[in-house]
C-alpha positions in Angstrom: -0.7 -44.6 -25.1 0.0 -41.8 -23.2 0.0 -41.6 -19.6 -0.1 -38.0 -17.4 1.6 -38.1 -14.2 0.1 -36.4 -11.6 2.0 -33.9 -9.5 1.3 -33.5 -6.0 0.0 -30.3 -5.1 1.5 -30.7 -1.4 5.1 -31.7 -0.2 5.1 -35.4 2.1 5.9 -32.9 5.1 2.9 -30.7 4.6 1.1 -34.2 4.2 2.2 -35.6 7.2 1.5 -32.4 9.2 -2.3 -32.5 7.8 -2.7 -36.4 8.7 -1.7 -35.6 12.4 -4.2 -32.7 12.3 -6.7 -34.4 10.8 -6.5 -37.1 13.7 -7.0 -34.6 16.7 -10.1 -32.8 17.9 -11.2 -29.8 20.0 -10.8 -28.9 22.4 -6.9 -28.8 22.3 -5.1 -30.2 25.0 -1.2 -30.4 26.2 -0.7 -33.6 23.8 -2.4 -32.4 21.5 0.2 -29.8 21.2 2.8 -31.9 21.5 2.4 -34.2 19.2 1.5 -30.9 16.9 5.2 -29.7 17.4 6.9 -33.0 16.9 5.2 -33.1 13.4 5.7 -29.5 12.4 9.4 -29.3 14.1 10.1 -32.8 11.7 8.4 -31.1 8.5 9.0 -27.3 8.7 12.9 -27.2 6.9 10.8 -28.7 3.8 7.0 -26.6 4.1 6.9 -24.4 1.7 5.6 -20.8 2.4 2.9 -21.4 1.1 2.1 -24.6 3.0 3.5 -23.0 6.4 0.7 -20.3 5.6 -1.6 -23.1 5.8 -0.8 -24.7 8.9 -0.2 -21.6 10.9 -4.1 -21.1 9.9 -4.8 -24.1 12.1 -2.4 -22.7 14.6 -5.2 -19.7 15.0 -8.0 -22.6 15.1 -6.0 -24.5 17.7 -5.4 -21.5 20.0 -8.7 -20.4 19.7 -9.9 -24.2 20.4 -7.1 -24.9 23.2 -8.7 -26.9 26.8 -6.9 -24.2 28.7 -6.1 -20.6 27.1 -2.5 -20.8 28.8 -1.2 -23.9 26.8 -1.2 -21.3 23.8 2.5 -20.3 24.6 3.2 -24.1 24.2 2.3 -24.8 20.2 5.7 -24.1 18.5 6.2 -21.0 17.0 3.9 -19.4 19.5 5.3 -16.4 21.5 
């Protein structure tokens, strides 16, 4: 019998970015962000580009989502 293996189309890092994502809601506050950075700090060595693409697209739905405008300058990566 043959079998077919799947192959994931996303890394565990990209995963474990998405699941924290998926858990938080707008509108965006401080911890929010934090625990955003913890789980993209942890993962980013391992994203691929194409994955980093993806989450900095929630980035721009985060910032444009945030409690306070100002706590933009806090989500890593931000300038």
């Amino acid at each position: 019998m043959n079998t077919v293996q799947a192959i994931p189309l996303f890394s565990q890092a990209f995963q474990d970015v998405s699941s924290y994502i998926a858990g938080i809601r707008a509108p965006y506050t401080l911890q929010d962000i934090q625990g955003f950075n913890a789980a993209y700090k942890r993962a980013y060595p391992s994203l691929s580009r194409e994955e980093k693409r993806r989450i900095e697209a929630f980035v721009d739905t985060m910032i444009e989502h945030l409690a306070q405008k100002e706590l933009a300058s806090k989500i890593f990566g931000v300038v």
